[in-house]
Every structure is written in structure tokens, then in C-alpha cells.
N, C-alpha and C positions, 0 to 999 in steps of 0.2 A: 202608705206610700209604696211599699214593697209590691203589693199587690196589682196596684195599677200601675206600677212600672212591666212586672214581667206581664200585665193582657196587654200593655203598648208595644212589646216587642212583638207579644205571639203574631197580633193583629201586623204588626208590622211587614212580620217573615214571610205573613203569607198571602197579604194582598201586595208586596212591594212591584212585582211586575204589571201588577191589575192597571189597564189604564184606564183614567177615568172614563166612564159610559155614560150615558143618558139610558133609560126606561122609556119607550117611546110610548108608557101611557101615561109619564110623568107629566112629562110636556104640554100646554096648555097650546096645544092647537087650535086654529082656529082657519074654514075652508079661506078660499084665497077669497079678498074682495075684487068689485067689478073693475076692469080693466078702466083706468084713468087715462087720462088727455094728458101726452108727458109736458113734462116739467121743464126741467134743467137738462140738455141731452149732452151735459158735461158729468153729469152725477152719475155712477155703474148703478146698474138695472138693481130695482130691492131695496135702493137706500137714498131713493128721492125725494121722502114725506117722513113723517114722523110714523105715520101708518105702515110703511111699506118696510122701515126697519124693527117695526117691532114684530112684522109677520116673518121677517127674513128670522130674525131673531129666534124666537118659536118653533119656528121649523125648524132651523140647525140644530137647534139643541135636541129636539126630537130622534134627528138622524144622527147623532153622535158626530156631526160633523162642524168639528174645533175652526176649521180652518176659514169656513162660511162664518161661524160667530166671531171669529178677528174681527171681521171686516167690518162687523157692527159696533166694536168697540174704538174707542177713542183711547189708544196705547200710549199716548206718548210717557207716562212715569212707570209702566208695567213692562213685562216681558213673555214672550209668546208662552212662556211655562204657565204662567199663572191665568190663561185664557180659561182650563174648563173647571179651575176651581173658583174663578168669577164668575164665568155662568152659571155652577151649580147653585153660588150664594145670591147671583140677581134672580133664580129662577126661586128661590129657597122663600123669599121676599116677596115673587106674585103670588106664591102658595099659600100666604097668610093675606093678602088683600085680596083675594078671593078669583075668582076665572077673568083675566084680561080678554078681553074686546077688542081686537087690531080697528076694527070699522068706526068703535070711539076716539081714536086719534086722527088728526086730522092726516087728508091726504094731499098731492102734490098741487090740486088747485086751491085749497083752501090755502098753502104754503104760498102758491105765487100768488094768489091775489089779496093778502093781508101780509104780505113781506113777512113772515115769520122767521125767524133765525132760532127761537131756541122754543123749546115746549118740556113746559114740567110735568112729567107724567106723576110724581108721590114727590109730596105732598097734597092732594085737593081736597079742600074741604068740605067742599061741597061733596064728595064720595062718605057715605056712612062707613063704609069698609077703613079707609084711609081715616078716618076720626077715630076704630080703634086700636090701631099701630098709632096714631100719634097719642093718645092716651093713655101707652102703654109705654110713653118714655121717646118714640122712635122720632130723632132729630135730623136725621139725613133725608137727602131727595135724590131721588131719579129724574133723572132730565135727560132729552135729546137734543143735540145742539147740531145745526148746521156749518161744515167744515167749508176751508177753501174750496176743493173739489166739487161743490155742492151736495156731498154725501152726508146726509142725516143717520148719525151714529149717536150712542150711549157717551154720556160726556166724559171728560177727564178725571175730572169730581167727581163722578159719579164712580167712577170705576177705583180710584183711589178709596173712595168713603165707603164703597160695599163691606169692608169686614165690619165695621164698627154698626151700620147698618143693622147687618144680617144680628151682630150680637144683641142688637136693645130689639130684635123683634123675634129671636130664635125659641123663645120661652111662648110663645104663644101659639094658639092650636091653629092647624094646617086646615084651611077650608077650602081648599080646591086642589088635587095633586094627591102624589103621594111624599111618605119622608122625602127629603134632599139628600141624608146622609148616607141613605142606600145607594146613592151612585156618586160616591166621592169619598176615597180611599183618604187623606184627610179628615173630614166632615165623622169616617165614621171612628179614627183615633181621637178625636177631639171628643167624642160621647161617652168614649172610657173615662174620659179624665174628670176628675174632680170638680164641682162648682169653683172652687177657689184657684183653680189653676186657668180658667177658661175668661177670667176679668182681664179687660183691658190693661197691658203692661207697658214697660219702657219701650220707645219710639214704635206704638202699636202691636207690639211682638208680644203674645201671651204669655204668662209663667213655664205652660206646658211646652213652647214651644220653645223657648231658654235652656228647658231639657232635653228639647228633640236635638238641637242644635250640640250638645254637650253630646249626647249619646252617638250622635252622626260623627262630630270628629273624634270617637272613643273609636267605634268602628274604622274609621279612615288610618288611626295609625296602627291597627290594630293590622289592619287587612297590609297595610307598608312592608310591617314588620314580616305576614306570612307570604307576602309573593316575594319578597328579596329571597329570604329563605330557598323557597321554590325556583325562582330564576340564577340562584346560585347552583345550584343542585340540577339542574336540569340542562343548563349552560355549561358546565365544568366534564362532566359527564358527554354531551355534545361534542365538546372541543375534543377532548380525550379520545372520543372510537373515531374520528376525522384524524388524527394522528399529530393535531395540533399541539401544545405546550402552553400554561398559565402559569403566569409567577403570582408569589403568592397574593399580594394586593390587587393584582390588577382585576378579578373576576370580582369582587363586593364591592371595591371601588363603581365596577361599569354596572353592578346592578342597582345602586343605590339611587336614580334615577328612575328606576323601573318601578320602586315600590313607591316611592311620591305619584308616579302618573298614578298607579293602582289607586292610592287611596282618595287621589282627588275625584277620579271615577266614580270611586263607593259614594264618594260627598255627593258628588251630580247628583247620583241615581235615586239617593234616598234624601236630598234634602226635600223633593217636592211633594214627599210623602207629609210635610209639615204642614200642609198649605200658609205658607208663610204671607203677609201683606205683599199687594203685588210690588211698593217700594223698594222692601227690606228682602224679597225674592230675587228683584233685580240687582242690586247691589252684589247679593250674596252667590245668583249665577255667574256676574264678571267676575270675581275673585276667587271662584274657584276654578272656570275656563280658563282666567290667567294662569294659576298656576299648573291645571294641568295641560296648558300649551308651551309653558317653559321646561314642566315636565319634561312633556313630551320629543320636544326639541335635546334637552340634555340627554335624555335615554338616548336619543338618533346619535346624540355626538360622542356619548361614550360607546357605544355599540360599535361605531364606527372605528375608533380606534383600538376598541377590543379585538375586532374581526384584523385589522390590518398590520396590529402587532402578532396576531398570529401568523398572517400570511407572511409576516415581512423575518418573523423566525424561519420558516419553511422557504423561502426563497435564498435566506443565507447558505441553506445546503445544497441549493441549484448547480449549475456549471454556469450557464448566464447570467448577470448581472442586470440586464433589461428587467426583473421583475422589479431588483433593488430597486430602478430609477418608477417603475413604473407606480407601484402601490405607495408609494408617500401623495403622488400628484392625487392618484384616483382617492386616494384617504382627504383630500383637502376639496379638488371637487364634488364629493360626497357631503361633505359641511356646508359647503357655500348652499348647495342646491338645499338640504336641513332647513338651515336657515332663513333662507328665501322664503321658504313652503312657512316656516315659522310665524315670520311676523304677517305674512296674510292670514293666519290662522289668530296668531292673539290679535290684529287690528280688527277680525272676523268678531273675537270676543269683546271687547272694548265697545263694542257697536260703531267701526271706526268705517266709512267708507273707501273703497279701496277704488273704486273704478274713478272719484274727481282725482285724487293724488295719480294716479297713473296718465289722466288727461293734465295736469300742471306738468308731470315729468315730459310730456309729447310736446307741451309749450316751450319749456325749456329744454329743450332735448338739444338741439344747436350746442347752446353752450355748454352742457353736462360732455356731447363729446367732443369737445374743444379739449376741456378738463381734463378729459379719460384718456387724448390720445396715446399718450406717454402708457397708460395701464395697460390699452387694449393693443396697441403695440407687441408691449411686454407678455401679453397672452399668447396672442399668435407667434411670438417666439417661441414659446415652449411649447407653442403645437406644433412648431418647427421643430423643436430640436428633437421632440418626441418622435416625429414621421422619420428622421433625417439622420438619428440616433449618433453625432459624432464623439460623445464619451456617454460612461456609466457612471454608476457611483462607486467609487472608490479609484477609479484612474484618475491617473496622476497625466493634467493638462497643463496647459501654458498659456493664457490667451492674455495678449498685448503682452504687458509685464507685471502680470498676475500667474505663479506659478504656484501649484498646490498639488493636493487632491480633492477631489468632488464630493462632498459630502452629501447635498439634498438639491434637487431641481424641484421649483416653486411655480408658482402662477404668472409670479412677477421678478423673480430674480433666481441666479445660479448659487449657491452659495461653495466656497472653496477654500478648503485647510491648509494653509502655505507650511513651509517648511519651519518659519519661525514660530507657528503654532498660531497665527492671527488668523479671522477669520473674514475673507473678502466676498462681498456681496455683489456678483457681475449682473447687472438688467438682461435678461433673456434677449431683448432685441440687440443690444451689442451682440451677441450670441450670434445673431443671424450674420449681420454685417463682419464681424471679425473673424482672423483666421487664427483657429484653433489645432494647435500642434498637442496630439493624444500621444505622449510618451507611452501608456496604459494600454495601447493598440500595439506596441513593439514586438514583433515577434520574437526578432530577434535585436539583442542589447550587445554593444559592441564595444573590444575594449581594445586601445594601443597602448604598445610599453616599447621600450629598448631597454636591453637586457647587453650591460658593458662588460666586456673581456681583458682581461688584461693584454696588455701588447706584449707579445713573445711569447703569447699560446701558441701551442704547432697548429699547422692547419688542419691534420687529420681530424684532433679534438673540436675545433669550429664547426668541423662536418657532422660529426658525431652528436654535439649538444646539439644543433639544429636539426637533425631528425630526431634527435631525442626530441626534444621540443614539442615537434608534429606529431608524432608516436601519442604524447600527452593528448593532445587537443583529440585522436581519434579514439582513444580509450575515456575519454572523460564524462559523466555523463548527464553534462548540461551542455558542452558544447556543440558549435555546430559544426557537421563532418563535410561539408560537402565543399567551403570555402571557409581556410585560411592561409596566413601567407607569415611565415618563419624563414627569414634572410639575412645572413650577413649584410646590414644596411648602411652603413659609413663608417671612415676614419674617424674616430670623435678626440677631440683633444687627450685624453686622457685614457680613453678605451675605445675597443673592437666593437664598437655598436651593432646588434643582433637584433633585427625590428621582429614584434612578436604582435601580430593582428587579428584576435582571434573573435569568433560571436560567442554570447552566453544564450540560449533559448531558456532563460527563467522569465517564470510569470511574475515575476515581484523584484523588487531591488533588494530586500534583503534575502533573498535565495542567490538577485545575482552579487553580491559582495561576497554571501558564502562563497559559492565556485570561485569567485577570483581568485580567494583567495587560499583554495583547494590547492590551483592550479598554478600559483607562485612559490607556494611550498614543493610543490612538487620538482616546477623548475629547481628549484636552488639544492631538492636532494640529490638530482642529477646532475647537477654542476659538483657535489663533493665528491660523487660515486665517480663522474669522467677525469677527476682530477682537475677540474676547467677553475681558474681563479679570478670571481668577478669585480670588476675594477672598480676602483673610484679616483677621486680625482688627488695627483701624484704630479710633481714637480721634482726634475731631476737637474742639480744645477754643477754644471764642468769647472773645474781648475786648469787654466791651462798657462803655463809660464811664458814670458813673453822674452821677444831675444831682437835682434837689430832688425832681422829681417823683417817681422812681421810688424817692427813701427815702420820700417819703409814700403810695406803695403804686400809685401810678398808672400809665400808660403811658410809657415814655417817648416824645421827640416821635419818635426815628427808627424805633417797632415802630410806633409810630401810624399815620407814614407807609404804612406796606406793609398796612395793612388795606382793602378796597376798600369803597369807601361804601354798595355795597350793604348789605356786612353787618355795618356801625358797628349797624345798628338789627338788634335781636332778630326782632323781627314778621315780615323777610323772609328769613333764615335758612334756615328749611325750605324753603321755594319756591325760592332761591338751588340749591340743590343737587340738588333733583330736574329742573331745567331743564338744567343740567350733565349729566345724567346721560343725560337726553332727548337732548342734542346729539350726548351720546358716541356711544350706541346705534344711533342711528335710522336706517343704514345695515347692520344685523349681523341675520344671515340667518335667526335664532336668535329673532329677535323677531316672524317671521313660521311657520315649521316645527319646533317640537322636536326637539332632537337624539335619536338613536338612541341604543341603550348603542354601548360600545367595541366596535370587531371589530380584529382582525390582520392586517394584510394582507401579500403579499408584497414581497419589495425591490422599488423604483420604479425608474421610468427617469427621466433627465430632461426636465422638462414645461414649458412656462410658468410664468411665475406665476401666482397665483389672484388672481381679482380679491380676495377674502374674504381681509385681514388676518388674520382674529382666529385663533384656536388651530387648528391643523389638521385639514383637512375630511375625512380621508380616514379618521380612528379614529372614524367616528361622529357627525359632522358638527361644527359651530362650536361654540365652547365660550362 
């Protein structure tokens, strides 16, 4: 056993690309016959008579041309692989019934004017030749039968029953021809092998060829195991001088796909090295095209997101966020199109017709996009939102009363991480139709505060904490310098309200929480440093003793006292208070010059003081 296992290999190694050939002095030629009165002018040219297919026959096989001997056969339980090891074995079969005669089969008029539909060429008994193949065990016939088409082709039986044929008559000497097995890679493994292995086996499949089929999937997982290997190594390496990054499961994960397509491959290439029955050939090509089309498709889809979780590492270090949004989409419509290509490829393999299902989807195509509106909608929204780009991924949006941030843009929907950690699925066409507020687009982030004083702070320190204040906002270095507005801003019940409206330019929220609250500490160390004492809320309640007068509605004498006698009398009231007013003023820079609007200026250095008290001269002069 040892022995004829390794000449099956050697034979193997080194005819496995040989394709089968023809000898063109094998071939039982025979010149063409006289040109006949046609037939059927529905039947193709060569396969109108039982004559005219077995000279087509002859020929092709002479020319080494497979695709001419299809045509003569009647395929329906075979597959085009197993065409030129059925002609080697039909041609194998005239070589022992000695030089066929095309001119002895009948031709197209003998066809139309005896209705002939089917002609036995072997069996006749009337042939001496044919008396000793059947004498010699041979129970099978060759016959040609006439098809719909009116094409006279090799029959279905016939072509099914050639192996078992060829076996009950292969022991017997070749009287016209040369060997068969000199031109079929097959035919000459099958001569290594043992008588006892070459007997008719389980569902027609030889002993030897129960081993070919063991040795072919030894090899297949063999070959699995060295291209993973390889495609790890060769891959990892790739990624690496590209400046890419792999963790660590993700590269043997995406090649483990690679090495099933390999070995299904190896199966194709070498199983026809078997010449298996054309039955158990065809079986055995769908199920390995199937799986190396699912192979094939799964390598596409891991590859796919091999490639895009690298890109999609290398886009995180970008400055723009457009690659973020963009390589999840391209990584899905990269699948879809896989897939597509996919199942035309395994329904290719299935022997599944692909062109009536594409005319049913044309029948029903109405109501398919009836169906789809809603989908294909949702497409063209994200090729909208793609052109139209109103957020990325990871800005934080707002659309209707769905607030989040962005996490994947899809085929068919937005999807966005809310603040409570849920996760809402938006239809890309609301996308179109709604308006979308991009917090995530903010340049600048804006914060108000009032900042309380206690009442009977002097006023110089009011002045003072509010340029302090500004001072902050122009040394700080997330704010923005160009507009803010620090003002003593109302009476508030309980304190000097000091309105504080300043911008933060952080790219993020928690950068801008940081600075706020950079910048809140800072207020309140300058509120200790100025002495300034920040309010809260204080209720201050009077005793005041009550006397005759004041139950008869009057003053009493101690409010009386604190009234100054100017303004006991009404008459000088008004005068009282505009002379006040005069006194305050007549010193403020503002009662001679009009102030300017506000401007911005840069952080100061320190100066003197100003002679000019009042609100500070440097945003636009005295207030």
C-alpha cells in the first residue's frame, strides 16, 4: 500500500496542472461525409443525424477541443469538469470496438424520413466487434438520442454509465487507437493503482478514489493551516511599515477565512485529478464552490473590517472627525457590495439561474419599491447628511427631543448616546427634514453667573472686584478676550448683584467645566485678597417701640429726629436732591467728554492709580 500511495502522489505533483489533451493520432478520424439535404434548421450545424454527431465528436476530440465535445453530450446529471474525462473514457470504448465509421450511422435523411428519435450505436449484434465486448461481461450501451432542440447528442445514460462501461471493457486489447490513459491525468493514476482498488465501489466511487478524496481534504487542511500562517505574517508586517496598529486577536481572527478559501481552492484544483463519476464529481464541485464562495465572501468581510479598524485607529489621531463619520459608512458599504458579488457567485455555484430571478424582481419591482420607500429614503439621507456634513461623530446634537452624542452614521439610521446612557436610533431621512442644533460646532461655550456683594461694601471695592474680574477673563487661557461684559448689574434683595458673562473656547464640556471652574476660584481668591464679602441671603428684622403718636398715624419722635430740616417742607425736596447730585458729579470726566462704546483690551500691567474714581476708563472711558 505504501508503495502505490507515494507513485499516486509523485504522479500526482507532477501531472496536477497537465490538462487533459487529446493525441490527434488517437482520435479515430474519419474525412467528412457528403454534404446532406438539411434536416431540422432548428438543430446547430454538426448535430442533426446521429452521423453528423459522431463526426462532430471525432473531431473535437482530435483537436483537444472540450468545449465542441459539450455539445455533443447530453449533460444534464454531469458537470462541464468531467467533459474530457468522459470523452477520454467514450473514446477509450471505440478503441476496443475497433475504427468507427461516421458513414455507418445514419444521416439527417435517413433521420427525417424514418422519424428516428433515438439510435443505439453499442450494443449491435449484429457487429462481430460488439459480440466481443459483450462477451467479455460489457452491459452498458451507447446511444444517441434526439433532444428538444432537435440536436442528436450522446445520451444522458450514456454519459452517466461510461465509467462502469469503460471498467467491464478496459481489460481488453485496444484494436484501433492508441492507450487512452496517455491522455488523461486520471486514467493514468488509476493504472498505478491496484486491481483491488480499481472494482466498482460505494455509490460508483472506486476504493482508490475514497483515498484520493481523503488525501485531497489531508491536503486542503493542510494548505488552511500554511496560508493562515503566511497571511498572518505577511499581513501583520504590511500593517506595521504603513504605520498602522493590530491588537492582538484581530489579525488570525481576519485570516482565518483566508486559509478555508486556500484550501477549498487546493480541493477544486486536485479533486479532478480523481476522475470521479460524472454524478459524484458534480455533487462534489457544488460543495466545495459553496464553500469556497462563503469562503470567499467571509475573507471580503473580515478584511474589511481589518482594513477599517485600522483606518479608523489612525483617524482618531486626525484633527477632523469627518474620517470618524466617514469609514464606518465606507466599511458597511463595502459589505453590502461582498455580499451582493457573494450570492451571484454561490447561486453561480448551485447551478442557480440568476438572469429569470432578476426578471421576477423587474415584475415585481413596483411593489419591492413601494416596500423600500421608507429604506431608500433613509439612504439618500445619509448621502445627505454625508454631502451636507451637519455633525460628526462624537458631537454632541440635539435633534427634535433627542439629545446625545453621535456615535455611528448608518445606511439607515443615526444612532446617539444620550446623556442618560440610552442609546436612540434617528432614520437618516428625519435627518434631512429636521433641524439639527450641533452643540459639538460651538466655538465658543457661554457661561452667565451673578456674583452677590454684600450691601455696605464701599464702592471703590465694587470697582475694583470688577476689573478684577475682567483682568481674570483676559489672562485666562480658555476664555474669550475679545467680548465680555463684568457689571455691577441690580439691587438683588439681599445682595449687590455683579453680572459675570463670559465665553469659554473649549472643544469639549469637560475642558469647559474645567475653566469654569478655574475661573470661579479665582473670582472668590480675589474677592478675599480685595476684602469684598460675598452675600447671601440675610434678613434684618427692627424693634421699634411704639408711643401715641404713632397709633394716631403720625411720626414718631425718634424717625422724626433723623429727618433733616431741609426736607421737613415739600417745596425744597426737589432742589435738595439735584444739588446732591451736582456735588456728587462735578468732578467725573463724563460730564465734560462722552464716553465711547466698550472696547477689549489686552491684559494690563500694573499702573498707578487713576486719578478718576468712577467705573473704569480703560473699556471706553467713565461710566
Amino acid at each position: 500500500m505504501p508503495q502505490f500511495l507515494s507513485r499516486f502522489l509523485l504522479v500526482l505533483a507532477c501531472g496536477l496542472a497537465v490538462a487533459p489533451s487529446m493525441n490527434h493520432a488517437a482520435a479515430q478520424t474519419q474525412p467528412p461525409a457528403a454534404t446532406a439535404a438539411p434536416a431540422q434548421p432548428t438543430a446547430p450545424a454538426g448535430l442533426r443525424s446521429p452521423r453528423a454527431t459522431m463526426q462532430t465528436f471525432l473531431e473535437a476530440v482530435d483537436r483537444g477541443d472540450f468545449t465542441r465535445v459539450a455539445r455533443t453530450l447530453d449533460l444534464a446529471g454531469a458537470p462541464l469538469e468531467a467533459v474530457p474525462d468522459i470523452a477520454t473514457k467514450l473514446l477509450g470504448v471505440f478503441n476496443r470496438i475497433g475504427r468507427v465509421e461516421p458513414r455507418d450511422l445514419p444521416d439527417d435523411r435517413v433521420v427525417e424520413a424514418s422519424s428516428l428519435r433515438e439510435f443505439i450505436f453499442f450494443p449491435d449484434q449484429s457487429e462481430p466487434a460488439h459480440r466481443r465486448l459483450i462477451d467479455a461481461g460489457a452491459t452498458g450501451e451507447i446511444a444517441l438520442a434526439e433532444g428538444p432542440d432537435g440536436a442528436w447528442r450522446f445520451s444522458a445514460k450514456t454519459v452517466d454509465n461510461i465509467d462502469a462501461l469503460y471498467r467491464q471493457v478496459e481489460s481488453l486489447p485496444i484494436v484501433y487507437g492508441v492507450d487512452e490513459t496517455s491522455l488523461s491525468l486520471p486514467l493514468r493514476i488509476r493504472r498505478l493503482m491496484p486491481s483491488s482498488l480499481r472494482s466498482e465501489g460505494f455509490i460508483g466511487v472506486e476504493p482508490w478514489q475514497w483515498l484520493g478524496l481523503l488525501l485531497v481534504a489531508f491536503l486542503s487542511v493542510f494548505f488552511d493551516f500554511a496560508s493562515r500562517l503566511f497571511f498572518r505574517s505577511i499581513g501583520g508586517h504590511a500593517i506595521r511599515r504603513r504605520g498602522g496598529e493590530v491588537e492582538g486577536a484581530e489579525l488570525p481572527r481576519a485570516v482565518r477565512p483566508f486559509g478555508l478559501f486556500v484550501g477549498a481552492l487546493v480541493a477544486l484544483v486536485t479533486i479532478r485529478a480523481l476522475g470521479l463519476p460524472p454524478t459524484a464529481l458534480k455533487a462534489m464541485l457544488i460543495a466545495i464552490r459553496l464553500v469556497l464562495m462563503v469562503a470567499g465572501v467571509w475573507a471580503a468581510f473580515r478584511a474589511t473590517d481589518l482594513v477599517a479598524d485600522v483606518l479608523a485607529r489612525k483617524a482618531a489621531g486626525t484633527d477632523t472627525r469627518f474620517d470618524d463619520l466617514l469609514i464606518p459608512l465606507l466599511r458597511k458599504t463595502a459589505k453590502v457590495f461582498i455580499f451582493a458579488l457573494g450570492i451571484v457567485y454561490i447561486a453561480n455555484a448551485l447551478n442557480v439561474e440568476i438572469l429569470p430571478l432578476l426578471t421576477g424582481l423587474g415584475i415585481g419591482g413596483l411593489a419591492v419599491a413601494f416596500a423600500a420607500k421608507d429604506t431608500i429614503e433613509n439612504l439618500f439621507g445619509s448621502v445627505a447628511v454625508i454631502l451636507d456634513k451637519p455633525f460628526e461623530v462624537g458631537d454632541w446634537v440635539k435633534v427634535g427631543d433627542v439629545e446625545g452624542t453621535v456615535e455611528e452614521l448608518g445606511f439607515r439610521s443615526t444612532r446617539i448616546r444620550t446623556f442618560y446612557n440610552s442609546q436612540v436610533t434617528v432614520p437618516n431621512a428625519t435627518l434631512v427634514r429636521a433641524t439639527v442644533d450641533n452643540f459639538g460646532r460651538r466655538r465658543y461655550r457661554r457661561w452667565t453667573t451673578h456674583v452677590g456683594l454684600e450691601y455696605g461694601t464701599p464702592v471703590e471695592k465694587i470697582e475694583a472686584f470688577c476689573e478684577g474680574i475682567r483682568e481674570l477673563v483676559r489672562v485666562h487661557p480658555y476664555t474669550r478676550k475679545d467680548y465680555y461684559q463684568v457689571w455691577l448689574h441690580q439691587f438683588g434683595a439681599a445682595s449687590l448683584d455683579v453680572l459675570v458673562y463670559v465665553f469659554h473656547e473649549a472643544p469639549d464640556w469637560q475642558t469647559e467645566l474645567r475653566e469654569r471652574q478655574r475661573l470661579m476660584l479665582d473670582i472668590l481668591r480675589l474677592a478675599e485678597r480685595l476684602g469684598v464679602g460675598i452675600a447671601f441671603p440675610t434678613q434684618t428684622i427692627h424693634l421699634v417701640q411704639d408711643d401715641r403718636n404713632a397709633a394716631k398715624g403720625g411720626p414718631s419722635p425718634a424717625s422724626a429726629a433723623h429727618i433733616p430740616p431741609v426736607l421737613r417742607s415739600a417745596r425744597n425736596a426737589d432742589q435738595l436732591g439735584r444739588n446732591v447730585v451736582r456735588e456728587l458729579t462735578k468732578d467725573a470726566s463724563w460730564r465734560r467728554i462722552k464716553p465711547g462704546p466698550v472696547t477689549f483690551d489686552a491684559p494690563r500691567t500694573p499702573v498707578a492709580d487713576d486719578d478718576d474714581s468712577q467705573v473704569e476708563s480703560r473699556v471706553g472711558g467713565d461710566a
